[in-house]
N, C-alpha and C positions, 0 to 999 in steps of 0.2 A: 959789381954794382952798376956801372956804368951799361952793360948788358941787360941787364933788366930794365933800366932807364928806357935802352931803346926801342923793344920788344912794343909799349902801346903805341910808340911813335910811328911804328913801321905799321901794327896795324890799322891806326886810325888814317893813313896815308894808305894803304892797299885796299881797306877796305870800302872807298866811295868807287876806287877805280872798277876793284871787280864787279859792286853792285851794277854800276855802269854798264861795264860790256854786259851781264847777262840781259841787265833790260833792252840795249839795244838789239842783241841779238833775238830776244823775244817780241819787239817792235818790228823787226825786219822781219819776222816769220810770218806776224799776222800782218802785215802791209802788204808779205807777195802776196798772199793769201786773197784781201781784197783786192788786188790789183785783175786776179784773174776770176773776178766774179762781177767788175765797176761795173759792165752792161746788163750784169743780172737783175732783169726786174722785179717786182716784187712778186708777182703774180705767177711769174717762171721759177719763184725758188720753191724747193722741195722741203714740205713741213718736218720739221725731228722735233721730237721732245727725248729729255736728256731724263734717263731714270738716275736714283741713287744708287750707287758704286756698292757691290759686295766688298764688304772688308774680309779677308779671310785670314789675314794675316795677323796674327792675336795682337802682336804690340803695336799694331795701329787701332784695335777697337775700340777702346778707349780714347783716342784721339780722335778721329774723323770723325763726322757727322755728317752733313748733308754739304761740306765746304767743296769738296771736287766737282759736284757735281753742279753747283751752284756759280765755281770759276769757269767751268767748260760751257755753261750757257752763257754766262756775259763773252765769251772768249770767241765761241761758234758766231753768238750774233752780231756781235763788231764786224764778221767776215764781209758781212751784205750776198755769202751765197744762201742762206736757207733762211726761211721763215721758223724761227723756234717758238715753242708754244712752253706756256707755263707746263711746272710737273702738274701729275693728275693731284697729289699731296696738298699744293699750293692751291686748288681752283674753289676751294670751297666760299671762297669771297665773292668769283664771278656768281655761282651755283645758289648764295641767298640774296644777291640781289637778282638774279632771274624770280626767285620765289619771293620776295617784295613786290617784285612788278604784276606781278600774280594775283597775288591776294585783293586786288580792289584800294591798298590802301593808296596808293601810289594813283598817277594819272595815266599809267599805262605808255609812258613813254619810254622805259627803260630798257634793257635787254632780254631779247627774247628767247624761248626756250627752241632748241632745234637747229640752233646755227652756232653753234662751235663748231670750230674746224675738228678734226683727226689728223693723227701724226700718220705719214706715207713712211716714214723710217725713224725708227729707234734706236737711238744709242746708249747705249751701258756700259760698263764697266766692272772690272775686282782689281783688287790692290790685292797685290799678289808678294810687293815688298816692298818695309820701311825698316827701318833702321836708321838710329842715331848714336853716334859713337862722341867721344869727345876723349882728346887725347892732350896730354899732358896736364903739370903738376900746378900743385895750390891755385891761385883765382887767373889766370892766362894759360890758354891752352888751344887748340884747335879744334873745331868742329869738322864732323865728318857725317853728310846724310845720303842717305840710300832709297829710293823711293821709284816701285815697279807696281807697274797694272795694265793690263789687258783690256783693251777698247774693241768693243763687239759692235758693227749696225747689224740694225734687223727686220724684217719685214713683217710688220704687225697684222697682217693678213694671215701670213703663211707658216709665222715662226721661222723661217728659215735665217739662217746666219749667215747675211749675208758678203760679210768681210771680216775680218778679225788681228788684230796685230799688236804687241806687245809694244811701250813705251820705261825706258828706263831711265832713271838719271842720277848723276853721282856729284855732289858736290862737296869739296875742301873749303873751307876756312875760317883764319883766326877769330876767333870772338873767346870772351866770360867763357868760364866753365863754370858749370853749376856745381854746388859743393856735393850734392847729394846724386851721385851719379848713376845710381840703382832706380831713379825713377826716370821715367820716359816719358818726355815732354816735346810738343810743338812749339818752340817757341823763338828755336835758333833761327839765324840767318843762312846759315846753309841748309836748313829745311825749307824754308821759305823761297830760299834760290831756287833749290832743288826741283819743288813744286812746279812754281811759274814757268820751269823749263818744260819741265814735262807734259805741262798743261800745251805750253807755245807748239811742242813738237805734234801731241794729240791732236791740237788742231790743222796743225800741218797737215798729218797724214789724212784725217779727215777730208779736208779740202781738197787735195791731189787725187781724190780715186772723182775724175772727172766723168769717168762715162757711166758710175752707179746715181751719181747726182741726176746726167741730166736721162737717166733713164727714168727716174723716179719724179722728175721736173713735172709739174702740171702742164698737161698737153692740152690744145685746141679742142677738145673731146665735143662727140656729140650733146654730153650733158649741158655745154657751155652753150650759152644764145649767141649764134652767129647772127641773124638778121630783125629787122624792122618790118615796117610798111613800107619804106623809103628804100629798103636793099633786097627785100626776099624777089628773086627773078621772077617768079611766078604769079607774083600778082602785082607786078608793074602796069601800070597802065589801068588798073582797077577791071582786070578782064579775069581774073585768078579763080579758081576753082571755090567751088559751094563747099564745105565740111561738114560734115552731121557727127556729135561727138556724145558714144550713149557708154557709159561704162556704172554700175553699179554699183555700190559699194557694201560691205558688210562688217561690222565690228562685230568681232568673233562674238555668236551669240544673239544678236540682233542686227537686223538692216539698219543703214544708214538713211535717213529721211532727204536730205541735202548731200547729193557727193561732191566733198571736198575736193575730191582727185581731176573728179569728170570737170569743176568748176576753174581748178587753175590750169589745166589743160585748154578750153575755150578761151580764158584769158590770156593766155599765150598767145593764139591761132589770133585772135582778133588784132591783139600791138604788132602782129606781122604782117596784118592787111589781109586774112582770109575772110571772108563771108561766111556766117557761123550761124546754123538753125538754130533758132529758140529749142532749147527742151522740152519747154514745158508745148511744147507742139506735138510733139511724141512722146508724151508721158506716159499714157494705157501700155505701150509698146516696150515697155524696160523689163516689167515684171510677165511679158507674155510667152506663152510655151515657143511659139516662133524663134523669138530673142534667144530666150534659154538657149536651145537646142543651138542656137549659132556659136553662142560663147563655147558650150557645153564641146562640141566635136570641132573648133575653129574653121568654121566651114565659112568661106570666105565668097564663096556663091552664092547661100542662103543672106549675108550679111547686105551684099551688095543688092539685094533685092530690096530689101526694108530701105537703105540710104535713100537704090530709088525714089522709091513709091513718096517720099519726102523732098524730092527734088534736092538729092545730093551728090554731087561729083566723087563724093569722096567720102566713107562713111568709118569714122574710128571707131573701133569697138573691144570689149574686152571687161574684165572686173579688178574689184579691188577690194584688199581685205585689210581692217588693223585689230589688232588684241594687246592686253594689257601685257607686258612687260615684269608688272610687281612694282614696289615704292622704289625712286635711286635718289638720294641725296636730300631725300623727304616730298618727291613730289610724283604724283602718276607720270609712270613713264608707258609711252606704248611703239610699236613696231605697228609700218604698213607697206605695203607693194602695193603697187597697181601695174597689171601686164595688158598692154592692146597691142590692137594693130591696127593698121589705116592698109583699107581695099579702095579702089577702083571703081565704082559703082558701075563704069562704062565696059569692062571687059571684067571684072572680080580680080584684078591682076593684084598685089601685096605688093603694097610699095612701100611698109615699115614693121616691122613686128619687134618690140621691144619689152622687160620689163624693169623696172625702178623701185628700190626700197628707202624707207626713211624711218628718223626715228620723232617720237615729239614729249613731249614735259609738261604736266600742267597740274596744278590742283586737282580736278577733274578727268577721271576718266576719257571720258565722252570726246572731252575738248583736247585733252593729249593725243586719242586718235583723230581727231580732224584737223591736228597739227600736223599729226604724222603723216596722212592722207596729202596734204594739202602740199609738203616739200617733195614726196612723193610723183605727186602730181604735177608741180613744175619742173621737176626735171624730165617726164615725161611728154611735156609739153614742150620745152626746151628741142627733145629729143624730135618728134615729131616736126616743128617749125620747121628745123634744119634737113630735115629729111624730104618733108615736102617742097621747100625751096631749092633744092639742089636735085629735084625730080627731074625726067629728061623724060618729054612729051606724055602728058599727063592729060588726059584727054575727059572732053565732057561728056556726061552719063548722057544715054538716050533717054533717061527719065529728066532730064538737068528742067526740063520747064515747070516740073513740081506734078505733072498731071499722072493720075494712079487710077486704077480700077479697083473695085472692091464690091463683097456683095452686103447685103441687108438682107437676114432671112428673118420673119415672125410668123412666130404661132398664132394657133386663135385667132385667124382672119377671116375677115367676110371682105365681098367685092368689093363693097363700099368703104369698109375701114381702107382695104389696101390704094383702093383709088384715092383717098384724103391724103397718106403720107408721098404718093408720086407727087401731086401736085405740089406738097409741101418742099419734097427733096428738089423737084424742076426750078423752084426760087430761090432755094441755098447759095447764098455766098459761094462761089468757088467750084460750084458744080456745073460739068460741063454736061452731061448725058446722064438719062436715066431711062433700064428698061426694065421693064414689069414684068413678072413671070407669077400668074395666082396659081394655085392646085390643090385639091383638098384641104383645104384651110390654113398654108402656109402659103403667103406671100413672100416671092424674094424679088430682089433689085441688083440688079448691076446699074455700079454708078460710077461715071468716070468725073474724078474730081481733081481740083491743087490742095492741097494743103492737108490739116490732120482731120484722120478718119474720128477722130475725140470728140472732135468740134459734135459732127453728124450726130453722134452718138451722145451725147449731151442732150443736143434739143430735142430728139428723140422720148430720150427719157423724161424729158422735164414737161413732155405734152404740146411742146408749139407747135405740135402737128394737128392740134384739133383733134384728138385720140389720146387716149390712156396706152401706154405704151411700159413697158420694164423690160428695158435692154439687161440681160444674163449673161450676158458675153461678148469680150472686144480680144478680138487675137489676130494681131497681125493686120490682115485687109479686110478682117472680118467680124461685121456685128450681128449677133443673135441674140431675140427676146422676144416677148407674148408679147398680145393685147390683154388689155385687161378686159 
């Protein structure tokens, strides 16, 4: 009798002790843990999102749920080395209030579509073994839990598995015995011991594979903006090279009217302190056979000519495409790239050739690819900034003063008409030379000018030449059209 007396005494006296040691010992696990991450910053830590754990093991299916995987994330991100991200399961909260902020009802200031991050590594898991045993007689007895799974990272690019290692753990002790011992339940103390260890150890091992972390750590990448107006070497002193920046765009299916891409690309160059041509200066010149054919065969000679002829040092060029995706989470979703390169105007020399993809989310078609376009395009700018600022003798075009040659040929000419538009072109804004060549009823012009051949060509057609005029052609350095 007096034996049994003692049996709750001894366990309500062993059992604060053991819970005890296992929590410290699970507090020392994640403390070394932070301890070898205290200088990691945030920005340096490598993104995981933690999926939910294959149960394979039948008498835990009924038990688990989404609990391991839900302890391993509060567990990893106490560490301070990794940036964890919600499961994909959980984000549908971030996902409608993006599409809130969408709809017009809202003021537009809430979260926007296209900047969630991505997990650089994934960690998963299978419970490979649980077991709970409870051993001896009527209401006192011992518990006995068993609890094993296999912790996989992985490399969400590649699928590749990139580490892998099993975690076991075995714990004893006294507690209640359930009367009904044929059914299997979580709800002992040495399951819950059990667990927390497991958990403490998982994250141990996690943390210790030190050089898969900091290889997967976010690096100083060129996507990242290294410089300003205030730090880019190259245009200190406000003496930095001219940039001409023409890239196209196309939504699979139709052109784009405004490029996104080409637009945060400029805006880049310019917070860095470049000197950046209006576009709309050489607008005729985007959709011309000239252009084409430079994009078309990356001819980096033919490219450097046009930058000239606009008085550019440096002329980016290249295209960019987005298409629809299909609906994700109920909103257009689209994909887009944009690939240039930045030439030399002064020698054709290729001083960047890069390309950049993104994705965007919107209500709208249209506007998901000019989302897409547009992050696209800053990292592309991004890209370029840093590339041009860390250029090593970058020299100015021989065309750098803006001055170009070009011809004027028109049909249907008489002496008289051709002599009315000399005089007209000899007073043009920006025109430095003009010579006349009449013959057989076409009059042509060589005209050496600054600025864009559009302008010429404009007033041309528009008659302020004192002549009926329809220009039928702008390609490159060159305008052709009748008189009327």
């Amino acid at each position: 009798m007096r034996y049994k007396i003692l049996i709750p005494i001894i366990m309500a006296v062993t059992l604060p002790i053991l819970v005890g040691t296992v929590n410290a010992q699970r507090k020392n696990t994640v403390e070394s843990s932070t301890i070898n991450c205290e200088n990691v910053s945030r920005e340096q830590r490598p993104r995981i999102r933690v999926t939910g754990f294959d149960i394979t093991r039948t008498s835990a299916q009924s038990v688990f749920g989404k609990e391991l995987a839900s302890m391993l994330v509060n567990s990893l991100n106490k560490t301070g080395c990794f940036n964890v991200l919600e499961s994909l399961k959980n984000i549908g909260n971030s996902m409608e209030e993006m599409k809130l902020n969408q709809s017009g009802v809202t003021d537009g200031s809430g979260p926007e579509t296209g900047r969630m991050k991505g997990a650089q590594l994934i960690v998963t898991g299978e419970v490979t073994e649980f077991k709970e045993t409870k051993i001896g007689a009527l209401a006192i007895g011992v518990n006995q839990a068993h609890i094993g799974f296999i912790l996989r990272i992985v490399d969400p690019q590649t699928a590749e598995v990139l580490w892998s290692e099993s975690v076991e753990r075995k714990v004893t002790k006294p507690g209640l015995k359930i009367f009904n011992a044929d059914i299997i339940s979580f709800g002992t103390q040495a399951m819950e011991d059990a667990l927390e260890k497991a958990i403490s150890d998982a994250v141990g091992l996690i943390v210790s594979q030190r050089e898969l972390i900091e290889t997967y750590s976010p690096k100083q990448s060129d996507v990242e903006l290294k410089y300003d107006r205030n730090t880019c070497p190259i245009n200190l002193g406000g003496s930095g090279p001219t940039v001409m920046v023409i890239i196209p765009e196309i939504h699979i299916t139709r052109r784009v009217p405004d490029p996104a891409g080409e637009t945060e690309i400029i805006k880049t160059l310019i917070n860095a302190g470049f000197k950046v041509i209006d576009p709309s200066i050489y607008k005729a010149i985007r959709d011309s056979e000239e252009f084409g054919n430079a994009v078309k065969y990356q001819d980096a000679a033919a490219a450097s000519k046009i930058g000239s002829r606009f008085g550019a040092d440096i002329i980016i060029f290249g295209e960019a495409f987005s298409e629809s995706t299909g609906i994700q989470n109920g909103m257009q979703s689209c994909r887009a790239r944009v690939e240039a390169r930045a030439v030399s105007t002064y020698n054709a020399q290729i001083l960047g050739a890069d390309g950049r993809h993104a994705g965007g989310s919107d209500n709208s078609e249209l506007v998901a690819g000019k989302a897409a376009l547009r992050s696209a395009g800053s990292k592309m700018g991004a890209y370029f900034v840093n590339t041009l600022c860390e250029a090593q003798g970058v020299k100015k075009s021989t065309g750098g003063t803006g001055e170009s040659s070009s011809e004027i040929v028109l049909g249907n000419a008489t002496y008289t008409n051709a002599g009315k538009v000399e005089t007209y072109l000899k007073t043009f804004k920006g025109v430095k030379s003009v010579v006349k060549n009449f013959s057989s009823g076409v009059a042509r012009f060589t005209v050496t000018h600054t600025g864009s051949l559009d302008n010429i060509a404009s007033a041309l057609d528009s008659g302020k030449t004192g002549v009926s005029i329809v220009v039928t052609g702008l390609n490159g350095s060159k305008i052709e059209g009748n008189f009327k």
